[in-house]
C-alpha positions as CSV (number, residue, x, y, z in Angstrom):
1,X,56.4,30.5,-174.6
2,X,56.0,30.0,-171.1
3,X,55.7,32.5,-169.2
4,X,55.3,31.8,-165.1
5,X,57.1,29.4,-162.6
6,X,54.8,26.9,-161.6
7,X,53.7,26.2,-158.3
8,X,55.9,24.5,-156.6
9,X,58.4,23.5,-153.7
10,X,61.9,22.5,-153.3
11,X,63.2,20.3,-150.8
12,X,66.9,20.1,-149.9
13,X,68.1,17.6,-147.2
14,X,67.9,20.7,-144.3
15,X,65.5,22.7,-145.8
16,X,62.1,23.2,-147.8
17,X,61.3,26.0,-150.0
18,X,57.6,25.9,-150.5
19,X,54.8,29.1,-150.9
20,X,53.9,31.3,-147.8
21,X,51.7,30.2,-145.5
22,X,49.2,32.5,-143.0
23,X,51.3,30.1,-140.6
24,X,54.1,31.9,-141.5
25,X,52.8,35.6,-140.6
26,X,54.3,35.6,-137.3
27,X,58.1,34.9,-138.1
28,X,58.1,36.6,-140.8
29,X,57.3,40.1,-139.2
30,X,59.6,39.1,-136.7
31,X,62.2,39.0,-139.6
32,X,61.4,41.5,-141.3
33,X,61.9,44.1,-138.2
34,X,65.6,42.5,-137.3
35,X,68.1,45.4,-137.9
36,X,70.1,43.7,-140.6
37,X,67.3,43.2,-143.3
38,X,66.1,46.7,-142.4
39,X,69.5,48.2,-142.9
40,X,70.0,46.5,-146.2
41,X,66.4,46.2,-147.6
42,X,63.7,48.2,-148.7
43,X,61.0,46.9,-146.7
44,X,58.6,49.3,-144.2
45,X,59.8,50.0,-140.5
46,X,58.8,49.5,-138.5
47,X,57.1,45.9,-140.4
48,X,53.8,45.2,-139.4
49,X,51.4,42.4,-139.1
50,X,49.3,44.0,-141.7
51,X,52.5,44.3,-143.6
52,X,53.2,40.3,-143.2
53,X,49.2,39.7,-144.0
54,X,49.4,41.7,-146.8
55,X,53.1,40.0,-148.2
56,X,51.4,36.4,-147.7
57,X,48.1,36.7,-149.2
58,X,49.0,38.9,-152.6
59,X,52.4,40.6,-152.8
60,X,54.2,37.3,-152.8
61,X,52.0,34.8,-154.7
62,X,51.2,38.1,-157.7
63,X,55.2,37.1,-158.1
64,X,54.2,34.4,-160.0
65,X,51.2,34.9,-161.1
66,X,52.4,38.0,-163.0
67,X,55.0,36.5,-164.4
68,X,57.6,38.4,-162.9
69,X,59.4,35.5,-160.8
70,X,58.6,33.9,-157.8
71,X,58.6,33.9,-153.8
72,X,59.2,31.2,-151.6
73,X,59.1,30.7,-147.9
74,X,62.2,28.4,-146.6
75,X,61.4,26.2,-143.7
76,X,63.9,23.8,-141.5
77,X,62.9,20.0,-142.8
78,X,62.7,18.9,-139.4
79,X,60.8,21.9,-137.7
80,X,59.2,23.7,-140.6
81,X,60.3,27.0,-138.8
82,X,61.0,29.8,-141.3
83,X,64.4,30.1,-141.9
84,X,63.8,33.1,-144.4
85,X,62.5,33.7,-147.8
86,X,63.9,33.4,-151.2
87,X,62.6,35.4,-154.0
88,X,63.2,36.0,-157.7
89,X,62.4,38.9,-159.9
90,X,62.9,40.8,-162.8
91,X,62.3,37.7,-164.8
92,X,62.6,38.0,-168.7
93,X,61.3,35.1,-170.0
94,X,62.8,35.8,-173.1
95,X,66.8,35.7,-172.9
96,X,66.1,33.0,-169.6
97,X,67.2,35.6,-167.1
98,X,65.9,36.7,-163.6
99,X,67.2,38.5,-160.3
100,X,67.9,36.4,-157.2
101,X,67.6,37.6,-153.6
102,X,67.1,36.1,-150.1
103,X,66.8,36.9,-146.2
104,X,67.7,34.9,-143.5
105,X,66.4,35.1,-140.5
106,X,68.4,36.0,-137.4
107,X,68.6,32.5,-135.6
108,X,69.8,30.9,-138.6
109,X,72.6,32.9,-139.9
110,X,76.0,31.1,-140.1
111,X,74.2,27.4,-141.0
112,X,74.8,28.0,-144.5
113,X,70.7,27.9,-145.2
114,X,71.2,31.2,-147.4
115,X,73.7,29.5,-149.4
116,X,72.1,26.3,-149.6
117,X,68.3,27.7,-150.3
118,X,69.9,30.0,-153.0
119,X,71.7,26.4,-154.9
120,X,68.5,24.7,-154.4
121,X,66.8,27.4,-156.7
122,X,69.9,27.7,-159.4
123,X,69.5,24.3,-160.1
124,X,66.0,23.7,-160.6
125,X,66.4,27.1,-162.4
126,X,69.0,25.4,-164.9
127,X,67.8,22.2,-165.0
128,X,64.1,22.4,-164.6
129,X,63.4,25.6,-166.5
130,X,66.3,25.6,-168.8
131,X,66.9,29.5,-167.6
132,X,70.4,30.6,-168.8
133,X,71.2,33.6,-166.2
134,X,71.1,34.1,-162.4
135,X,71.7,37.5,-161.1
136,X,72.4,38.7,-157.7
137,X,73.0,42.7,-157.2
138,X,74.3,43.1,-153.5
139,X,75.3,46.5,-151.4
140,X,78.8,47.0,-151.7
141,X,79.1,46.9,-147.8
142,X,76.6,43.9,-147.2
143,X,79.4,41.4,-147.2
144,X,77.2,38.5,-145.7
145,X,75.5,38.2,-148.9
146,X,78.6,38.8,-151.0
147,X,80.0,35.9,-149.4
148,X,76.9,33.5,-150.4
149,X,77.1,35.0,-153.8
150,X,80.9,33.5,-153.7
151,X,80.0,30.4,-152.4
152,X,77.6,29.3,-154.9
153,X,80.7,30.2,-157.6
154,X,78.9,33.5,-159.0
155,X,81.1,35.8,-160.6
156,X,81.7,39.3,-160.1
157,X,80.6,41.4,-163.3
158,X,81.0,44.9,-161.9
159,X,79.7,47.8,-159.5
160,X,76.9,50.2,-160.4
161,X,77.8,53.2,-158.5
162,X,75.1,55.0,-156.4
163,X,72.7,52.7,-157.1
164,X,70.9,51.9,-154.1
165,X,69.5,53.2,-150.5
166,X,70.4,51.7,-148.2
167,X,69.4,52.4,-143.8
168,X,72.1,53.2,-141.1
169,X,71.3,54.3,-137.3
170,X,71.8,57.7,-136.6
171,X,72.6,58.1,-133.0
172,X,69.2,58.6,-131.7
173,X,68.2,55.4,-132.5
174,X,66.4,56.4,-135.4
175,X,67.5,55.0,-139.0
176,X,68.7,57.5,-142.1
177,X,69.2,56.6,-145.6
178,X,72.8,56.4,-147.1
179,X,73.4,55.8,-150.8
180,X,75.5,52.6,-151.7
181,X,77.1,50.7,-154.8
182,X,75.6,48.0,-156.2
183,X,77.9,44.9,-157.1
184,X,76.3,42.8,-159.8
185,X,77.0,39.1,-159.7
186,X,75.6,36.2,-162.3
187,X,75.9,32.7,-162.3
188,X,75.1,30.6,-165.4
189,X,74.6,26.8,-166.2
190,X,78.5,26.5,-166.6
191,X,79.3,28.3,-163.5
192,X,76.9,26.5,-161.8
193,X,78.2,23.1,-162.3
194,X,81.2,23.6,-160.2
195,X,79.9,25.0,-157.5
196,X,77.4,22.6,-156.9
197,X,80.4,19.8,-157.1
198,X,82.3,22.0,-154.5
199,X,79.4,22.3,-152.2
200,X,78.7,18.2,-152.3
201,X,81.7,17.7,-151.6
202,X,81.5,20.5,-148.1
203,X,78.6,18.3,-147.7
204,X,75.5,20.2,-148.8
205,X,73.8,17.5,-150.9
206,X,70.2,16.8,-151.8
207,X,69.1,19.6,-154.3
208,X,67.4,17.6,-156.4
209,X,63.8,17.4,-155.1
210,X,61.0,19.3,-156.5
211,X,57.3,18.9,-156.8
C-alpha cells in the first residue's frame, strides 16, 4: 500500500502549488509574522529566518517523506510570488483520510487563492490518489477560513469544545493565549463534485494540472 504523496506540483490557471524553495525564505517569514496567522496558528513569534530555513529545508519536505501528508508552497502563475502555503497532515493511509490546512499571505487575501489552492488539492486528492476524506478543523472565531471551508462545499460535522490555543493581544502589545472551539469540517468525493461545478461556473477553472 502506498504510503507517501509523491513529489509533485499543481498548477491551477492563477496559481502553482509546487515544494518550498530557499527562494521562498524571505516571504515566508514575512508571513508567518503577520498578526492573523499568529493569532490563529501555532507557529513561533516572533518567526525567524532560522525558523523559515529550518521549515524549507526539513520540517516541510519530512511531511512527505514520513508519510504523514504533504506541504506545498503556492505561487501567483504570473509572478511566482508566494501567495501562502498549503499543507496536509494527519494522513491515514489506511481509511484514505488526511487534515487540510492553509495560510494566505496578507496581500493576497480576498482573491479567492485560499479557496482556489485548497480545490486544487481536493481534487487531485480524489481523483489522483483515490483518498476518500478531506478534513478541515478551524477556530470557532476564525471565520475567514470557515468561509473557504463553505465555499469548497465542506460540511459541518460538529465542534470539539476547548480544543485549541489560540493568540489574542493583550493591551501592551504583547500576545496571550485564549482557548477556542474547534469546528470540524470534511469534504468527500461526493461533496466534492458540486462544489467544483459551482466554483467553474464563479469562474475558478483549471484544476486539472499536475506533474
Amino acid at each position: 500500500m502506498t504510503t507517501t504523496f509523491p513529489d509533485i506540483s499543481i498548477s491551477t490557471e492563477r496559481l502553482v502549488l509546487r515544494p518550498y524553495e530557499e527562494a521562498d525564505v524571505p516571504a515566508h517569514t514575512e508571513m508567518m509574522n503577520d498578526e492573523t496567522v499568529v493569532a490563529w496558528t501555532s507557529v513561533p513569534h516572533p518567526y525567524t529566518t532560522a525558523d523559515a530555513e529550518k521549515w524549507v529545508r526539513r520540517i516541510a519536505p519530512a511531511q512527505r517523506t514520513a508519510g504523514r501528508g504533504i506541504v506545498l508552497a503556492v505561487t501567483e502563475f504570473l509572478t511566482q510570488r508566494l501567495v501562502g502555503t498549503i499543507r496536509l497532515g494527519n494522513t491515514d493511509w489506511r481509511i484514505r483520510a488526511t487534515e487540510v490546512s492553509y495560510i494566505t499571505a496578507p496581500w493576497a487575501r480576498g482573491e479567492g487563492y485560499a479557496t482556489e489552492s485548497v480545490l486544487a488539492v481536493a481534487q487531485w486528492l480524489f481523483g489522483d490518489q483515490r483518498f476518500e476524506r478531506l478534513e478541515l478543523r478551524t477556530p470557532a472565531d476564525n471565520t475567514a477560513s470557515q468561509q473557504v471551508a463553505q465555499k469548497i462545499g465542506c460540511i459541518s460535522e460538529g465542534v470539539l469544545r476547548n480544543a485549541w490555543i489560540a493568540r489574542s493581544r493583550t493591551e501592551d502589545g504583547g500576545w496571550t493565549d485564549v482557548r477556542t472551539d474547534l469546528i470540524v469540517w470534511s469534504l468527500l468525493p461526493e461533496d466534492f463534485d458540486g462544489a467544483a461545478d459551482q466554483m467553474a461556473d464563479a469562474g475558478y477553472t483549471g484544476f486539472t494540472d499536475w506533474n
